[in-house]
TIMAR-29280 format. One line per 2 residues: number of its first residue (from 1); their letters; for each residue x, y, z of N, C-alpha, C. Coordinates in pm, whole numbers, plus 50000, padded with zeros to 5 digits. Atoms other than C-alpha are relative to their C-alpha. Layout:
<rs>
NUM) a) X Y Z X Y Z X Y Z  ...
</rs>
This chain:
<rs>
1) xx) 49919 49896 49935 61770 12536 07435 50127 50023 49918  49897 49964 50066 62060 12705 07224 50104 50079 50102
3) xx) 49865 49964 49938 62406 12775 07357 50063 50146 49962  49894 49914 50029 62608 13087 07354 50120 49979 50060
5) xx) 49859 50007 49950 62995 12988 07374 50078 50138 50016  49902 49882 49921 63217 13277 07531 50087 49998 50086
7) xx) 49840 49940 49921 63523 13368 07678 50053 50135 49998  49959 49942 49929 63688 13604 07868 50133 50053 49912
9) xx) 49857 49997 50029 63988 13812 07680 50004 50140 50064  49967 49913 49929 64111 14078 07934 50102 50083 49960
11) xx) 49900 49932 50060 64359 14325 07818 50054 50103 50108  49984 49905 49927 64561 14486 08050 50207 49984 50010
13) xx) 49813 50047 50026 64978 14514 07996 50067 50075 50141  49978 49936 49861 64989 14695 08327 50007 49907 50153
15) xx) 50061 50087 49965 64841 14380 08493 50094 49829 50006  49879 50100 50015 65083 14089 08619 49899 49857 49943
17) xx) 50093 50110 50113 65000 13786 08372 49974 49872 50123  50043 50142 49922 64829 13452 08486 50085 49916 50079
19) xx) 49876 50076 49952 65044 13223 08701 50019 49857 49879  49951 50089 50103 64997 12969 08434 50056 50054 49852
21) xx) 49928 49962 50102 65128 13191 08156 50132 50060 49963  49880 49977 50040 65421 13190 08005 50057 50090 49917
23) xx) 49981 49933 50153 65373 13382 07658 49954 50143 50096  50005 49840 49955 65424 13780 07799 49899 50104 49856
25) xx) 50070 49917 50058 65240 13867 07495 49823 50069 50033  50123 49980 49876 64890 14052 07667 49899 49957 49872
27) xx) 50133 50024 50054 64685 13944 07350 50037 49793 49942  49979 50108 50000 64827 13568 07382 49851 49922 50008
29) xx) 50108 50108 49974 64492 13437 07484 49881 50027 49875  50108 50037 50132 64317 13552 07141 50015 49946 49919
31) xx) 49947 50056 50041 64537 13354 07005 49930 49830 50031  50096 50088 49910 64384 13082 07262 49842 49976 49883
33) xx) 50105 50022 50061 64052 13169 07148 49958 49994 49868  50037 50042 50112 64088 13135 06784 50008 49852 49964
35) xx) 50004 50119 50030 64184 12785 06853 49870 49953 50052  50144 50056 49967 63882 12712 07072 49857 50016 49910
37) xx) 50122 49939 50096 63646 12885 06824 50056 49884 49897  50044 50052 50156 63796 12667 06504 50000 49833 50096
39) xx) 50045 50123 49959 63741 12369 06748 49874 49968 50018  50183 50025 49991 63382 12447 06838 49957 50020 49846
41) xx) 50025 49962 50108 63354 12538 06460 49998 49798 49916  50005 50119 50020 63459 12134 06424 49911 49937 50026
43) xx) 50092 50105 49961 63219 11954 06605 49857 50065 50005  50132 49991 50077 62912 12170 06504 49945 50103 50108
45) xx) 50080 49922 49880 62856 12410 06786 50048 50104 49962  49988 49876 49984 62786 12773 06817 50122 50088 49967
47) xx) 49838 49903 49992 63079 13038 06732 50037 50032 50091  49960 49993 49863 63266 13151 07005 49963 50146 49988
49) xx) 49954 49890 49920 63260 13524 07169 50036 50036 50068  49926 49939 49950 63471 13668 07242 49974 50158 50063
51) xx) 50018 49884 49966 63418 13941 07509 50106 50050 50086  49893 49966 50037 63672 14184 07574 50007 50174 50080
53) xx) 49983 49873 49945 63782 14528 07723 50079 50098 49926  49917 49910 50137 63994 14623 07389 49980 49968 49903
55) xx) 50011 50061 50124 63791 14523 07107 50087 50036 49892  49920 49963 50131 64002 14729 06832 50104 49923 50001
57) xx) 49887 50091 50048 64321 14531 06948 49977 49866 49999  50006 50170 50042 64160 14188 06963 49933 50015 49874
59) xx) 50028 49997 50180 63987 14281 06611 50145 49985 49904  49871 50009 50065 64346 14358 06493 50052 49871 49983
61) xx) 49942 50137 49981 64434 13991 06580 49936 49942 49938  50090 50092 50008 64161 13845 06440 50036 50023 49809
63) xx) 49975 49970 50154 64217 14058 06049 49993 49941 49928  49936 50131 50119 64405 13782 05898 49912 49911 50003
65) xx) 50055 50110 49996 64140 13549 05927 49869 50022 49858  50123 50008 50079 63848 13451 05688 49890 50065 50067
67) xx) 50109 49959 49931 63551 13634 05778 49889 49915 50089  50125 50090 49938 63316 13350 05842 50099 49877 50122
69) xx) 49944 50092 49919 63613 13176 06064 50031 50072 50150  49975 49936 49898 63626 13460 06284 49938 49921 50143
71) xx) 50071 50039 49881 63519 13423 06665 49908 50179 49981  50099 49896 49971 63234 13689 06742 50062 50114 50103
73) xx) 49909 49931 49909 63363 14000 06936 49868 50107 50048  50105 49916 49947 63162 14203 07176 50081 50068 50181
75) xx) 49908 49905 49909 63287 14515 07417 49949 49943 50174  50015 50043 49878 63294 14417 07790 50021 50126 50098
77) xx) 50019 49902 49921 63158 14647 08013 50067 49951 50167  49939 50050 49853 63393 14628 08313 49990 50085 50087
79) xx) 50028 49886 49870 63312 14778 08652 50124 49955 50100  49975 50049 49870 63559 14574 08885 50147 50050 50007
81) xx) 49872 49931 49982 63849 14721 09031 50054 49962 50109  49916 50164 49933 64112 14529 09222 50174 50027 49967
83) xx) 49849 49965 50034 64536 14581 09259 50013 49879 49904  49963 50092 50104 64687 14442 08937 50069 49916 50003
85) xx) 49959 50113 49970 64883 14241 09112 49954 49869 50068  50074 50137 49992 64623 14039 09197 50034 49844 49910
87) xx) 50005 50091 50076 64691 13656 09121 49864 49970 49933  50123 50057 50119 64469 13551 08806 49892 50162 50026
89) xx) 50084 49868 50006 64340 13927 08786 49935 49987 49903  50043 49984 50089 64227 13902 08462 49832 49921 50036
91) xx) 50110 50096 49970 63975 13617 08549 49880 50080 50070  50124 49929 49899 63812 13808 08813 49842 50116 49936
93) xx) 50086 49946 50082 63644 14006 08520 49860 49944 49936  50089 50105 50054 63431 13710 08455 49836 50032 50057
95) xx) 50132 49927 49910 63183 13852 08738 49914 50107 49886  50028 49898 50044 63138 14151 08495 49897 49960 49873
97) xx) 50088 50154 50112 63062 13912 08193 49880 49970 50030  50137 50050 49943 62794 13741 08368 49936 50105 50007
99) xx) 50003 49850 49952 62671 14068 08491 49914 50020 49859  50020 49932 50120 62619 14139 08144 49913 49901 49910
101) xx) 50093 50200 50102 62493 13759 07978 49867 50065 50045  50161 50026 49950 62211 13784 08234 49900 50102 49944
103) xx) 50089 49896 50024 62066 14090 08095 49963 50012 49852  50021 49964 50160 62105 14041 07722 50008 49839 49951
105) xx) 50040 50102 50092 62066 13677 07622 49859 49958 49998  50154 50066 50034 61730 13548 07481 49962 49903 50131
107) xx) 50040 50110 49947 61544 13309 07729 50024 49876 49939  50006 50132 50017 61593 13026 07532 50133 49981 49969
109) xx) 49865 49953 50063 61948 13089 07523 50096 49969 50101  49931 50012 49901 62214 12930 07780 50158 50068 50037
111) xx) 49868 49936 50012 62508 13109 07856 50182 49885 49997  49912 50126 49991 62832 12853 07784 50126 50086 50002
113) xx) 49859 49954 49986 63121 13037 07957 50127 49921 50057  49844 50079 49983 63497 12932 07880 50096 50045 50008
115) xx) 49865 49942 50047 63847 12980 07918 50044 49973 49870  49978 50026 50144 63991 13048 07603 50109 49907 50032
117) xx) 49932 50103 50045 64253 12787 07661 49988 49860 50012  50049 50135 49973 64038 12475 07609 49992 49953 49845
119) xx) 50010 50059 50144 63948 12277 07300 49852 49912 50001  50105 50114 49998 63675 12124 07223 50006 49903 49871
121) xx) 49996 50096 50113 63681 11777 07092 49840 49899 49955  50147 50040 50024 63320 11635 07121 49866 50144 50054
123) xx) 50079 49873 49956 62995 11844 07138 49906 49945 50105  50051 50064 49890 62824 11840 07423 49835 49920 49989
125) xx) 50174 50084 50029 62503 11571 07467 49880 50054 50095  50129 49946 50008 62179 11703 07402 49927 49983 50147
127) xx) 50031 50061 49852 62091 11508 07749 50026 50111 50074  49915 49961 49906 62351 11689 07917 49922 50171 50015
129) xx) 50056 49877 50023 62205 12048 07804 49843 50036 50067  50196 49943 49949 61790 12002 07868 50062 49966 50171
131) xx) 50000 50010 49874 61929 11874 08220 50058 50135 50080  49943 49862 49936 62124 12184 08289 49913 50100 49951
133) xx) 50162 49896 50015 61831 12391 08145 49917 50035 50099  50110 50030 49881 61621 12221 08383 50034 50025 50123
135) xx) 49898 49954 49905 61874 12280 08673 49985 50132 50012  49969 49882 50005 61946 12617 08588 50100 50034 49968
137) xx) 49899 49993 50027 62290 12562 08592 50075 49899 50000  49881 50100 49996 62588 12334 08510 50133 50034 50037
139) xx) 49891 49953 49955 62921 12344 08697 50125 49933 49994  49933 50124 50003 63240 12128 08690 50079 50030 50154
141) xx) 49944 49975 49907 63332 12058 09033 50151 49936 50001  49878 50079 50008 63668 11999 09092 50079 49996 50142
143) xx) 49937 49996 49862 63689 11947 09493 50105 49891 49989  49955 50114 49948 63829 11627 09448 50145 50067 49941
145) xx) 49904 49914 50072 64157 11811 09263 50051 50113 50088  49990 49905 49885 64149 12113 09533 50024 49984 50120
147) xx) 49994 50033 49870 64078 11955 09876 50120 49903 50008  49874 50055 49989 64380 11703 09884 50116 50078 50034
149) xx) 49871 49943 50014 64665 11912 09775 49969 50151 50144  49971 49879 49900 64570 12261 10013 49908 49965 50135
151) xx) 50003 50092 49892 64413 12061 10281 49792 50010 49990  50122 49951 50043 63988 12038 10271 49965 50075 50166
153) xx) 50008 49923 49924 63976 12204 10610 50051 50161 49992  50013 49916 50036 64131 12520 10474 49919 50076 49846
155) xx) 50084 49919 50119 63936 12533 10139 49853 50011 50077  50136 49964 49949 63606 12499 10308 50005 50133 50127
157) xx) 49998 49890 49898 63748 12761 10576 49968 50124 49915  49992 49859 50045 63788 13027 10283 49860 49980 49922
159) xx) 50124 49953 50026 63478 12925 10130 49900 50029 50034  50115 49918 49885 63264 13020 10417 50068 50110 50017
161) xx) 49931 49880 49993 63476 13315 10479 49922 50057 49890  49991 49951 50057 63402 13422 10158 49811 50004 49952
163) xx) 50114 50050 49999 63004 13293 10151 49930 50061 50146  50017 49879 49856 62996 13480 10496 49848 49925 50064
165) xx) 50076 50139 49922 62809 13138 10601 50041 49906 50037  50019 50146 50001 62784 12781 10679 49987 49985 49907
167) xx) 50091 50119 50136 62773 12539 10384 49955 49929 50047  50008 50130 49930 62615 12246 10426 50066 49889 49932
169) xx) 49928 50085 50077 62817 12070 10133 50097 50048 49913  49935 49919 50064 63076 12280 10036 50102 49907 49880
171) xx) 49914 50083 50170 63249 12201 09663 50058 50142 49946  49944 49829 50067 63480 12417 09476 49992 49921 49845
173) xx) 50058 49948 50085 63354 12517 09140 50201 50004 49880  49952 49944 50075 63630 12525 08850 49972 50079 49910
175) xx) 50058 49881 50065 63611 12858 08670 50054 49997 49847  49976 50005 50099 63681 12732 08336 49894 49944 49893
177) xx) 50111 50090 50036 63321 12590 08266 49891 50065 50037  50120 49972 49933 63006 12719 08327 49870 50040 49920
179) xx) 50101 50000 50053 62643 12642 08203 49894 50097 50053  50097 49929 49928 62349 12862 08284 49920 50127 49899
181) xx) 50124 49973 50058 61968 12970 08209 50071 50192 50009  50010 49875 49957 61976 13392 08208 49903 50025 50108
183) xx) 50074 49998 49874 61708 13333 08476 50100 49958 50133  49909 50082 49928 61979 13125 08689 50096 50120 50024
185) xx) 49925 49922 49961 62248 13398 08605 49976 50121 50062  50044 49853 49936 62026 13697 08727 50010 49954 50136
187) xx) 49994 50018 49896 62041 13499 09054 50114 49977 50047  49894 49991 49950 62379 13432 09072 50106 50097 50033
189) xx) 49908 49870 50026 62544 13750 08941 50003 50109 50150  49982 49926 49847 62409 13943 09283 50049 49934 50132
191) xx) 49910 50121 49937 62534 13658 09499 50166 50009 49979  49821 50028 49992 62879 13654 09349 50005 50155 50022
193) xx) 49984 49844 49945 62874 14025 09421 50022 49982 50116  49976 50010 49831 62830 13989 09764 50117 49905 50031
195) xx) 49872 50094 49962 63088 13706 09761 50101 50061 49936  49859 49935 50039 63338 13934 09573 49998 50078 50110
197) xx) 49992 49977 49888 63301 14170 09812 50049 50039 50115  49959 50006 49866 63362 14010 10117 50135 49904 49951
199) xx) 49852 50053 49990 63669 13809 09944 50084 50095 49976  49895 49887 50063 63852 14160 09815 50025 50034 50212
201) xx) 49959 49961 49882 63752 14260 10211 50076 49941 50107  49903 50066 49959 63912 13949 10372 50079 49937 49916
203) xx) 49913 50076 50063 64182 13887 10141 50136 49974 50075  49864 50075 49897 64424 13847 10454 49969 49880 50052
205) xx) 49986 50098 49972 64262 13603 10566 49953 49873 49917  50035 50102 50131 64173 13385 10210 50105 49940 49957
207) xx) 49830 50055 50042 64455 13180 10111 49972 49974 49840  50031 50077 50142 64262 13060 09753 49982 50189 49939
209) xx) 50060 49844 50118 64236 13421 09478 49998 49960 49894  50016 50000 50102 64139 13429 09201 49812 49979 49998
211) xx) 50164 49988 50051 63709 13402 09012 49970 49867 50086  50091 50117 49915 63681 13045 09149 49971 50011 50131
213) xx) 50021 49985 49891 63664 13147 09497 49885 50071 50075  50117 49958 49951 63373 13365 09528 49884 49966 49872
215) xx) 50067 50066 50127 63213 13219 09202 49948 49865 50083  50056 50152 49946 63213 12881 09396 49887 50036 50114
217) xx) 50110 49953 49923 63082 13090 09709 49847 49985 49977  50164 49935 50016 62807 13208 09566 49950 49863 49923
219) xx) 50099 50097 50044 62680 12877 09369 49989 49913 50163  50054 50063 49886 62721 12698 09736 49929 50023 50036
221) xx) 50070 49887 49941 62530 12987 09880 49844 49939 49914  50120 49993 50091 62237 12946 09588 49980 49816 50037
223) xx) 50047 50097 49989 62239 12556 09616 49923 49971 50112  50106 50051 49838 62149 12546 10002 49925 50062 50005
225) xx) 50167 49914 49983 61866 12764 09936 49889 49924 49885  50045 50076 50073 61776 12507 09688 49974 50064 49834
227) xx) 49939 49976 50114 61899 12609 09340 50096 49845 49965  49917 50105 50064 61960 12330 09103 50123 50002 49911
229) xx) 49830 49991 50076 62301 12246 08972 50016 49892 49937  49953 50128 50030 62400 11969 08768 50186 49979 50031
231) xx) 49852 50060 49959 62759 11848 08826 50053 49972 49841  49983 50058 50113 62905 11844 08429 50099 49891 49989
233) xx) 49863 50082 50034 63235 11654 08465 50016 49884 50064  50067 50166 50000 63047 11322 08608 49953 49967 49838
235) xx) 50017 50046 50109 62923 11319 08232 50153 50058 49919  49898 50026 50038 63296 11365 08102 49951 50171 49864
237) xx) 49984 49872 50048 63186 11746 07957 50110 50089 50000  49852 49923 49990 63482 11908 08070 50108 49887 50103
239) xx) 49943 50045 49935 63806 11785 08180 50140 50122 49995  49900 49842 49982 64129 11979 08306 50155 49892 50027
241) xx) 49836 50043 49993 64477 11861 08212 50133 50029 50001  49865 49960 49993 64792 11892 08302 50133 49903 49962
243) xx) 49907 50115 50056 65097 11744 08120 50101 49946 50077  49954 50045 49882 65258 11488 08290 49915 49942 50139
245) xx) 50088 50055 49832 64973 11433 08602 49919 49908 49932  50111 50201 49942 64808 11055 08691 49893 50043 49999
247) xx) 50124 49969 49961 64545 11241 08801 49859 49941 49918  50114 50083 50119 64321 11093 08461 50081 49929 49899
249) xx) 49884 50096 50110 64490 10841 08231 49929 50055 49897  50053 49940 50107 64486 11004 07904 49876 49980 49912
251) xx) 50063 50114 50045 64253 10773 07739 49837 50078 50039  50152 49916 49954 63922 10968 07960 50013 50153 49968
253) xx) 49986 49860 50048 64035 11295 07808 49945 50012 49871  50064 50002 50149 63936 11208 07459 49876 49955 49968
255) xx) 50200 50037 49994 63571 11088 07563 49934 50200 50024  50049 49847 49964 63536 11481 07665 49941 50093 49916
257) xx) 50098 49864 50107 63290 11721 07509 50158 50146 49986  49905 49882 49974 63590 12006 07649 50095 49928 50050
259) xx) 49897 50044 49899 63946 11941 07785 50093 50154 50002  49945 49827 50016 64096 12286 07933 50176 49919 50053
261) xx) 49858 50041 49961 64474 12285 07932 50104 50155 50053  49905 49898 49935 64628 12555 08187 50124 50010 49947
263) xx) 49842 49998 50021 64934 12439 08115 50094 49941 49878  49949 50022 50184 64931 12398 07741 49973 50080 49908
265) xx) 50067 49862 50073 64848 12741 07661 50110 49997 49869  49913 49971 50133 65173 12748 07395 49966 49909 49897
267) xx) 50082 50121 50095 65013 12408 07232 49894 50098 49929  50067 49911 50067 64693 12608 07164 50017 50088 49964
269) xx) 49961 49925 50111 64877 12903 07047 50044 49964 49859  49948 50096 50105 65043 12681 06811 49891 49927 49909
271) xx) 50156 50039 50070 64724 12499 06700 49927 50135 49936  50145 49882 50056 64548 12849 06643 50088 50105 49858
273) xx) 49964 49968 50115 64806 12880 06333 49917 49942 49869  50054 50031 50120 64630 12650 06111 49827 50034 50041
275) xx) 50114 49939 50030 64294 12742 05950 49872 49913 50050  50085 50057 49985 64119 12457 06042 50083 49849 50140
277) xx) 49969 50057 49948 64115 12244 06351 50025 49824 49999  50033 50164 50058 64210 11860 06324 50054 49943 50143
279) xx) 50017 50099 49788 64157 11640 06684 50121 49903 49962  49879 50108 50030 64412 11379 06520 50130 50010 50042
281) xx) 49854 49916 50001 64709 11643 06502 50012 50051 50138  49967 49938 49855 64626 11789 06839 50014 49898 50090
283) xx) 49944 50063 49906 64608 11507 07008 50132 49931 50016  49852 50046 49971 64925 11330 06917 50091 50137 50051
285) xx) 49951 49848 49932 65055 11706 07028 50014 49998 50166  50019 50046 49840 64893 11645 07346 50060 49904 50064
287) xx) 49966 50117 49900 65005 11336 07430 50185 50021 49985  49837 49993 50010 65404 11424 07334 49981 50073 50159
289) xx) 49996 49960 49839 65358 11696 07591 49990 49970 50124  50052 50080 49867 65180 11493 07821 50100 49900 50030
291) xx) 49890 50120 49955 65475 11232 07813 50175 50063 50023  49891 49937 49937 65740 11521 07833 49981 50059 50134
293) xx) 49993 49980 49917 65601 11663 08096 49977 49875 50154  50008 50136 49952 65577 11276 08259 50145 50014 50040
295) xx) 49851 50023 49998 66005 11298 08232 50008 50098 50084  49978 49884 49884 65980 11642 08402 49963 49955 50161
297) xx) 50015 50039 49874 65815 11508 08694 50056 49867 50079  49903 50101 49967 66042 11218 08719 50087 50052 50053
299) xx) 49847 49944 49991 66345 11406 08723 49956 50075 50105  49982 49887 49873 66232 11671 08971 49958 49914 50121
301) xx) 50045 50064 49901 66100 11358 09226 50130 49928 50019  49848 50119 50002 66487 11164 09136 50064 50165 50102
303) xx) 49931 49938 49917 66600 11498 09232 49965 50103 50117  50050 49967 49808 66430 11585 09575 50035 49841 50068
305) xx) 49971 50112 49909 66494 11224 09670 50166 49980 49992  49819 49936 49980 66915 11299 09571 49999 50129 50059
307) xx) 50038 49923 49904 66825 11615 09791 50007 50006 50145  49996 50081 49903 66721 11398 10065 50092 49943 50056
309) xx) 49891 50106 49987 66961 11145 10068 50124 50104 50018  49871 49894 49925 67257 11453 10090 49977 50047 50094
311) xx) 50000 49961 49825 67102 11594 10370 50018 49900 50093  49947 50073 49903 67099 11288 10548 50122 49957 49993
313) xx) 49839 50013 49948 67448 11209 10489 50084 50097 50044  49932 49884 49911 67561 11541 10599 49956 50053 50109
315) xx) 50024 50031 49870 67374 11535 10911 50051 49872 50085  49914 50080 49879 67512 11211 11009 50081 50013 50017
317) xx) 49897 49980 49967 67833 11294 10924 50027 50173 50090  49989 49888 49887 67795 11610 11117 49970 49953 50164
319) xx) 50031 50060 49869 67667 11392 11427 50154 49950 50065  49898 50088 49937 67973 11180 11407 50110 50071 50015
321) xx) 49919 49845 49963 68173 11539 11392 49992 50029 50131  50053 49953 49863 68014 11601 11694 50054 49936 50085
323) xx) 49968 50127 49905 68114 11286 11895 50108 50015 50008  49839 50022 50046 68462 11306 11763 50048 50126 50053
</rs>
């Protein structure tokens, strides 16, 4: 089974940017994807493509490069329409993508869609691939990351809302990963339709927006009808880091086929200056960040607990105001 790697570059300067981006430039993320492309270009996998809604200005970006270092570029037929102030608007285009894989890749041909701000440092095992073949699809769940922090009684509320069912094992889906047969995606692509939808129609009462929300829908939806899934990020295929969070001690990030970094998009701009990717240089990169943003979350926990501690001394001494 052969891979096609791809990502998502949306172009829209009208269109309020990602909540994780910082860089206001609107072709920042082909910047992204020239680093992910000379990373998959490292460890021996597929070129990337790049699909796109302004090929001439992501070609323009690309110019300066060697021909054979390019990423692949191909026009993205977009149908979906949605206020631009949608959070993570751009993403939501991903539906369209698919949409489009399922109809034009070879059968023997898996679709391997990414965010461009990931890296890849190992390639993924051969294992890992015939099993998601055989599946249909590979997903990286990341309930355990989701349900904690916004409570798992309201994510499973919006993902039936939005699944316009019962689950019987509801998981949310990170939308920065995703394996799958063109047989698999012809079944999902009308599914996440129906789950876009009905999340654009109750978006008063959805608290989660953005692609993972009716993307996850619809693979819950397809599993309880018995559609196989593999689970990738039990075999350490993708991982998702943020600099500064416990959440994985650095150490299981560098066993990873992929590690996507939301919140290191200016790192991989920075990386996608030199011509050739080197895992050595990025990671000591990574790990500075990862230990500045360690000091950041110190300091902002020293100062909510000096926060604390003033309110309660100016409530007691307002009590003993009171008495007096």
């Amino acid at each position: 089974m052969n891979l096609f790697p791809c990502t998502l570059v949306y172009v829209d300067v009208d269109a309020s940017p990602g909540p994780n981006s910082t860089n206001r430039d609107p072709l920042s993320y082909v910047s992204q994807a020239i680093c992910l492309n000379n990373s998959l270009r490292q460890v021996g996998m597929p070129t990337l493509t790049i699909m796109t809604n302004a090929p001439a200005l992501v070609a323009q970006r690309l110019d300066s490069m060697k021909t054979e270092h390019r990423p692949a570029l191909v026009t993205l037929n977009a149908t979906i329409e949605l206020p631009k102030n949608t959070p993570f608007y751009a993403a939501h285009f991903k539906l369209d993508l698919m949409d489009q894989m399922a109809d034009s890749l070879p059968t023997d041909t898996m679709l391997l869609l990414l965010d461009a701000d990931m890296v890849a440092l190992l390639p993924l095992e051969r294992n890992l691939i015939e099993r998601c073949a055989e599946a249909g699809i590979g997903a990286f769940d990341i309930s355990d990351q989701v349900f904690p922090p916004y409570g798992s009684e309201q994510v499973v509320a919006d993902l039936e809302i939005v699944a316009g069912k019962r689950l019987r094992n509801p998981r949310w889906y990170g939308g920065e990963f995703l394996l799958a047969t063109p047989a698999a995606l012809r079944r999902l692509v009308p599914r996440a339709r129906a789950s876009y939808a009905r999340y654009i129609s109750e978006s008063g009462r959805v608290k989660h927006h953005g692609d993972e929300a009716f993307i996850s829908a619809a693979l819950n939806a397809l599993v309880d009808e018995g559609q196989g899934l593999i689970e990738v990020g039990a075999y350490q295929a993708v991982g998702r880091h943020w600099p500064g969070n416990n959440y994985r001690d650095m150490r299981w990030f560098r066993c990873c086929s992929f590690v996507h970094l939301p919140g290191g998009k200016a790192l991989l701009e920075k990386e996608a200056r030199f011509a050739e990717f080197a895992p050595d240089r990025f990671w000591r990169r990574m790990r500075v960040a990862h230990l500045r943003g360690r000091v950041r979350h110190a300091v902002k926990r020293i100062a909510r607990l000096l926060s604390v501690e003033r309110l309660a001394t100016w409530s007691a001494y307002a009590v003993r105001s009171v008495k007096s």
